[in-house]
N, C-alpha and C positions, 0 to 999 in steps of 0.2 A: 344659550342657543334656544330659540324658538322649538318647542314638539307643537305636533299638531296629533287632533285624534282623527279618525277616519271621518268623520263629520265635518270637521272644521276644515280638512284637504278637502272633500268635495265642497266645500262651501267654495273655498277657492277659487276653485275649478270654474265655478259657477260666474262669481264675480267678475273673471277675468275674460270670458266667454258672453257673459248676456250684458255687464254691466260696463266695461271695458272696450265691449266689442273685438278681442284678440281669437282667433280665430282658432278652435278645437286643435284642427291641422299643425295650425304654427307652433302650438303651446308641444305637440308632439315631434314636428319636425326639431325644437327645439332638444327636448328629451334626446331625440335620436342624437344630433350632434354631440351632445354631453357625453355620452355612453360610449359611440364610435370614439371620440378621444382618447376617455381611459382605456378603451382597448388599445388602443394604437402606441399608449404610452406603456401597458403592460406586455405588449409582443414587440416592444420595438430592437432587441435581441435576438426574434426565434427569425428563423429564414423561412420565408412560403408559409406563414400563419395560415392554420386553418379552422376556421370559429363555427362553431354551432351552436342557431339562435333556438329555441324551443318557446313556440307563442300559441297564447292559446285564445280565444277570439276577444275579448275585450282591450282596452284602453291599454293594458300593462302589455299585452302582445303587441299591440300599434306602437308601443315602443320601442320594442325587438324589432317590428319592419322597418322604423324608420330608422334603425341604427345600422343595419344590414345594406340601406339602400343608398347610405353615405359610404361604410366600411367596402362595401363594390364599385365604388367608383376610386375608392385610395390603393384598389389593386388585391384588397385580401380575399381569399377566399372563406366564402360564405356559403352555409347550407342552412337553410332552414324548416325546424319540423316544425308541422301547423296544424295542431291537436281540433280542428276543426274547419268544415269546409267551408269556402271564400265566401258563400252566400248569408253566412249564420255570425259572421265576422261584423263589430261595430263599426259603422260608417265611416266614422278617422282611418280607424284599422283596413279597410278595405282600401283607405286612399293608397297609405303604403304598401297596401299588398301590392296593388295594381303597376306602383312605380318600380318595386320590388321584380316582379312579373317579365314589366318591359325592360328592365336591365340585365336580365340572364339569370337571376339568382335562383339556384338552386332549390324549387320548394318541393316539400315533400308535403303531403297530407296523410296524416298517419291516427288512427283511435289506437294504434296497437302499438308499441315497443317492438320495430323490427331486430329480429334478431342476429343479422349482425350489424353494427356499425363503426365508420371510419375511428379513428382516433384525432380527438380533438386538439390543438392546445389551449385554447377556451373555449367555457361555453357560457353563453348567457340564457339565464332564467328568466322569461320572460310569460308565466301561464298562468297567474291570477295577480293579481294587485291589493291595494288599499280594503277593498268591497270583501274582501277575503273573511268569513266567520265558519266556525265549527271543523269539521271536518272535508279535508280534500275527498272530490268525487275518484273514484276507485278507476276510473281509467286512464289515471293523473299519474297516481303511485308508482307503476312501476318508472318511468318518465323522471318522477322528483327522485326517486332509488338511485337511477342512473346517473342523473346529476350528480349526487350525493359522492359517487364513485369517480368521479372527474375530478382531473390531473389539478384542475381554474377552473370553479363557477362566480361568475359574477350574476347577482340579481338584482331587478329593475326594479326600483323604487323600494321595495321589502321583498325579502322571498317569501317564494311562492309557500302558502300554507302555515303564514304567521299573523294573526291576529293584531292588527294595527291597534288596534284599542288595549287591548288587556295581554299583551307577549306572549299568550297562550298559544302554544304550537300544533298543528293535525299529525296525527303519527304520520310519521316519513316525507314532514315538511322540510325544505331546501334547506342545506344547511351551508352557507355561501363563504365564498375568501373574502367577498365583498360583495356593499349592496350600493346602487345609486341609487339617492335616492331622492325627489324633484322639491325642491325648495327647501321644505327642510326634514327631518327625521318624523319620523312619527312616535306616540310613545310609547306604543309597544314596543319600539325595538331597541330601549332601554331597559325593558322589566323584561325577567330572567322566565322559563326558557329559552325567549324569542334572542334578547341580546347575544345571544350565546350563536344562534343561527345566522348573524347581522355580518358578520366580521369585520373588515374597516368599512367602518360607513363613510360614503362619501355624498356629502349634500351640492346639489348643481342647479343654479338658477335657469329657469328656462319663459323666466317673462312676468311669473305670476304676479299679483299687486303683495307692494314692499309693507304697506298698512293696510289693514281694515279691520270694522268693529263687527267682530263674530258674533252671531247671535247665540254660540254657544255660550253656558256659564262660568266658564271654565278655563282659564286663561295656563297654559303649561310653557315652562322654561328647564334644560336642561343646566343646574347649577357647573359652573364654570371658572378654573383658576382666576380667567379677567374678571370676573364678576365679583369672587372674596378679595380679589389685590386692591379692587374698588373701593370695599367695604371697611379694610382695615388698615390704621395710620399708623405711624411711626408713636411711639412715647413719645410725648413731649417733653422735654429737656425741663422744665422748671416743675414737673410732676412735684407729688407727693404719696402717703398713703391714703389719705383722704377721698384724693380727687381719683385715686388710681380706681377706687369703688369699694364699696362695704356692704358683703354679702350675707346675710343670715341664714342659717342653715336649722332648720330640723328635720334630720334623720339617725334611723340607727335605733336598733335596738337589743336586748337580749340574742344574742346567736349571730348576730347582723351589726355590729359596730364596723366591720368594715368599709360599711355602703357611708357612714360616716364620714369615715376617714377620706375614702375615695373621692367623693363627690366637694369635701372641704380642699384638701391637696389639690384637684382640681381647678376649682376655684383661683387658686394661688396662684398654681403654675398658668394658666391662661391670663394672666395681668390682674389680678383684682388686687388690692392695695391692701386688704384688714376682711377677716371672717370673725365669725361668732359663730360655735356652732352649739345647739342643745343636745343637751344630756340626762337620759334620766339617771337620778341620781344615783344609784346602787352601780350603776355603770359608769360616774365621772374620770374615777381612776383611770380607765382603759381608755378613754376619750385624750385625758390630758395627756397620758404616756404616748398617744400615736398621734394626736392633732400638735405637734411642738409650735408651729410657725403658728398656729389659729388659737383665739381664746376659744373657751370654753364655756357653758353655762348650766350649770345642775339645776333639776326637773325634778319636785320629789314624787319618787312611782313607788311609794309604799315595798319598795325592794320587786316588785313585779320584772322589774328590766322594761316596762313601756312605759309611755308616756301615757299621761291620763287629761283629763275634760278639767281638771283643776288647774292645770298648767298654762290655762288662757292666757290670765291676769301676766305671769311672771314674760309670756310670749310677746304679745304685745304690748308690755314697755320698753322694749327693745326694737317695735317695728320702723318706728319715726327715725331711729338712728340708720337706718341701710337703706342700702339701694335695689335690692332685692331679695326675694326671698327664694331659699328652694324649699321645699314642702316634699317628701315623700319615702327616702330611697333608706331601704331597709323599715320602715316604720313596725313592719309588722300586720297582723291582722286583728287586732284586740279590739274590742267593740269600743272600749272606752278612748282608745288614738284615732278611730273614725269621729267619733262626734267634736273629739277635739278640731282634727284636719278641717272637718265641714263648718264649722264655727270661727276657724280661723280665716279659710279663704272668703269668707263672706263678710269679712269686718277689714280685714287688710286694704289697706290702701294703695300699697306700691307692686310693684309687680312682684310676679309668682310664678315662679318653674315650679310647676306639679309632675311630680315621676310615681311609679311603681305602687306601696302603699298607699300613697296620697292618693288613689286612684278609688280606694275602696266604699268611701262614700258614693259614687259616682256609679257604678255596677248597678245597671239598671233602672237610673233613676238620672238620666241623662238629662234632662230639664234641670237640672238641681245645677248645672253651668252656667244659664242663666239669673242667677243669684250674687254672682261672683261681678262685682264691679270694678277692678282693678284690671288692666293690662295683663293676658296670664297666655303660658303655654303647656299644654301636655306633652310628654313624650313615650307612648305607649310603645311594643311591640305588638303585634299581629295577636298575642292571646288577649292584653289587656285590653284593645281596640273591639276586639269582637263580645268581652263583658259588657264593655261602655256601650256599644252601642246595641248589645241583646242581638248578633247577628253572627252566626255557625264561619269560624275562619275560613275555610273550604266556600262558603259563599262568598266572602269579603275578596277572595283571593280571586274567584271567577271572570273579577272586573271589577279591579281595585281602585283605579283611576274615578271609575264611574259611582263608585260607592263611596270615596271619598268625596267629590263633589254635589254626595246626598247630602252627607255629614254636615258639612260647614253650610248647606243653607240658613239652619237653625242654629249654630255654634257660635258664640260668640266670641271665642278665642282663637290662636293659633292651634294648629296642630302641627307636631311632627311624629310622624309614624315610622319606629326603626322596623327595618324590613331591609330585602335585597332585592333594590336597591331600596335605601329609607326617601322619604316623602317630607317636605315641608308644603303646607298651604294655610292660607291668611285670606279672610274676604272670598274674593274671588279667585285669589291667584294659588297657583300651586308650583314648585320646582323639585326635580327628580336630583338626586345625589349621583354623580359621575364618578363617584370613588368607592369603596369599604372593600372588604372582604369577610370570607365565609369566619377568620379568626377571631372577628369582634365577637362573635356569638360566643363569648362568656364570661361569667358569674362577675358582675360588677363593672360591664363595659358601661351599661348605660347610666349608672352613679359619675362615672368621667365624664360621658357627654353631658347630661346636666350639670355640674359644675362648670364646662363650659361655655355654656350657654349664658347661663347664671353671670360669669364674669365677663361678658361683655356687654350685657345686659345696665349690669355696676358700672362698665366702662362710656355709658352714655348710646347703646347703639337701642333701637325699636327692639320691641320682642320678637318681631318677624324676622329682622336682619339679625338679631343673635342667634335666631334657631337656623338660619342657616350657613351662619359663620358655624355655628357649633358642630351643626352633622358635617359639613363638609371635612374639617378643622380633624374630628374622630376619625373619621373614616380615611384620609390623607396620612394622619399620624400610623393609621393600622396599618397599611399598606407599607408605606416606609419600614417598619416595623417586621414586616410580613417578608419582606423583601430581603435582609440581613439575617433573620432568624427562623421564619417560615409561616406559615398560618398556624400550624395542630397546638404549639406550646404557645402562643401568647396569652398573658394574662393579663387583667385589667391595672394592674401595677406598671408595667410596662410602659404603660402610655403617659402617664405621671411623665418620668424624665424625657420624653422624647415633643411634650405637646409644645411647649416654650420654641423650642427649634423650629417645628414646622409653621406653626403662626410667625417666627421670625421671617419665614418664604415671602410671605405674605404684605406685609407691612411698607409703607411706605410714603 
């Protein structure tokens, strides 16, 4: 599913308006019809519905009037409060006021929260729109309060007080059962505060153009069950291990063999055919006793438990034999498994999921990706993202969307960004994850997601498309997962036997 940011919706607007010739009015009177429906479909149980629209003078109120001046002619009754007087109201907005006006509807003009009013059995939110930044002005609040307190709010295009670009919410922003909202979502109201405020979102055409080439750089799609069903096939019947893919693995180290284990088992269980995973050697034992189904490959680390810059040579003569590499998860911090990590992704030839350690070269020296010639993807969270790119989390978070599509002008790889929700973007494009939960956050979830990755990778698919076969693939598995046993207990183990089954969903 198409997001749009607040830019690329007025760009819309624009095209379909000056370059279209489709007429401000109509694109509204549109709107209105859409909205009068779902109302009509959500009270068509209550006897003598009575709705109250709440509009405030812009575009988003003109679609409160033009839903009021349908929903009055279907017989309901309709009151509307109009946070500002007819004069101050945008030109659209004035059309429906006036048709609004000559039908009888009930309008109120109000700067203040009177103090008593009817009971509703809906109310629509209709008092700022898309244009919406920072904080709601203070003679809104008590208004969005009220809302807030209602039995049904429905909100026009986004509610009121949510930040179409970045989810970011204004204290005592609308917090709705549902949003309509006009062609298609925006994508704040997939990134959390704001999604939380969304409730079922419902997207309704109302004319806009089906194509056009945005001048924005930034292309957003919300990832979507048709979209992985697309992306992933059945086994082939004359398979083998071979062809199934051959993934190399170095991670893991002293303290951290886990991140090993996990991210190889991973691997496996997601279809890869054969692993190899490295070992430094004082730690082969613990490697061979928990990797059973993966070989193994001992690394001599002088008994250190890391991996060391002498370990090139023995690294890549095993590169030519796989089909990718993962690089990272548990490495450690040892100065000697950086120069290693930085030497190897710059001589590799085949692709490369870099996670967690493998990241340490990179801390502040973010040009240093640039070097890297091979097909490769990162998968940071929100801390390692803000080392890479020397930028305070709390600011990345301000307008993450926006700062991601800083990122990748100079990037010459994929990224996926684990967060709620995680992020994949490539080039130009970016797509938001429609699944995970708060249980993935921990110790070893993201060793699974790169092993996921990883094996589809092996299995023939782009970097792009396995990074988001894979977030998608984790965050589906957690949920399932979350849903039988809860979110607080699960462990990164868990997903192990459960990943196999949900990519079975999938396949076809």
């Amino acid at each position: 599913m198409q997001l749009l940011t607040r830019e690329q919706a007025r760009e819309l607007d624009l095209i379909a308006i000056d370059k279209n010739k489709i007429l401000g009015t109509t694109l509204m009177e549109n709107a209105g019809k859409n909205i009068a429906s779902i109302v009509q479909s959500e009270l068509i149980t209550v006897q003598n519905p009575n709705i109250g629209i709440v509009c405030g003078k812009g575009n988003n109120g003109g679609d409160g009037f033009a839903a009021a001046s349908i929903l009055i002619d279907e017989g309901f009754k309709v009151s509307i409060y109009c946070l500002s007087s007819s004069k101050n109201l945008s030109n659209d907005s004035l059309y429906f006021h006036d048709i609004c006006s000559k039908k009888g509807v009930a309008i109120f003009y109000e700067k203040e929260l009177p103090q008593f009013l009817p009971n509703f059995d809906l109310m629509i939110d209709a008092i700022v729109g898309t244009g919406f930044s920072g904080e709601l002005y203070k003679e809104f609040v008590p208004w969005t309060k009220w809302l807030n307190e209602c039995s049904a709010t429905i909100s026009v295009d986004i509610p009121s007080g949510l930040n179409a670009n970045t989810g970011m919410c204004s204290s005592n922003a609308v917090k709705a059962d549902q949003t309509i909202t006009m062609d298609s979502a925006k994508i704040g109201m997939m990134l959390e505060p704001g999604k939380s405020h969304c409730g079922l979102i419902r997207c309704v055409d109302i004319g806009l153009p089906k194509t056009y080439k945005s001048r924005s750089p930034m292309e957003w799609n919300l990832l979507s069950d048709e979209q992985i069903n697309s992306m992933i096939q059945n086994v082939e019947k004359t398979t083998h291990k071979y062809k199934q893919g051959k993934v190399l693995i170095l991670a893991g180290s002293i303290g951290m063999t886990g991140a090993a284990f996990l991210s190889t088992m991973s691997a496996l269980r997601s279809g890869a055919g054969i692993t190899k995973t490295f070992a430094p050697s004082s730690l082969n034992s613990i490697y061979e006793k928990k990797i059973t189904e993966g070989m193994t490959i001992p690394c001599e680390d002088s008994g250190n438990g890391f991996f060391l810059e002498e370990n090139y040579d023995t690294i890549m003569n095993h590169v030519e034999w796989s089909d990718v590499i993962i690089i990272g998860p548990g490495l450690g911090s040892d100065s000697e498994t950086a120069k290693l990590v930085l030497k190897l992704v710059k001589n590799i030839n085949k692709p490369i999921v870099i996670d967690a350690d493998g990241f340490q070269p990179f801390y502040n020296n973010i040009e240093l990706f640039n070097e890297i010639h091979s097909k490769f993807v990162i998968t940071p969270h929100l801390g390692e993202f803000s080392k890479i790119t020397d930028i305070d989390s709390k600011i990345l978070m301000d307008d993450l969307p926006k700062n991601i599509n800083l990122f990748m002008k100079d990037f010459p790889g994929t990224l996926l960004l684990k967060n709620s929700p995680s992020f994949v973007a490539w080039e130009a494009k970016g797509c938001v994850n429609s699944n995970g939960n708060p249980g993935l956050a921990t110790a070893g979830s993201g060793d699974v997601l790169t092993g996921i990755i990883a094996a589809f990778i092996a299995q023939g698919k782009s970097v792009e498309e396995a990074a988001q076969i894979g977030m998608f693939i984790h965050g589906k598995t957690g949920d399932e997962l979350a849903r039988v046993n809860g979110q607080r207990g699960l462990i990164a183990s868990d997903l192990l036997n459960k990943i196999g089954q949900v990519i079975s969903i999938y396949e076809s």
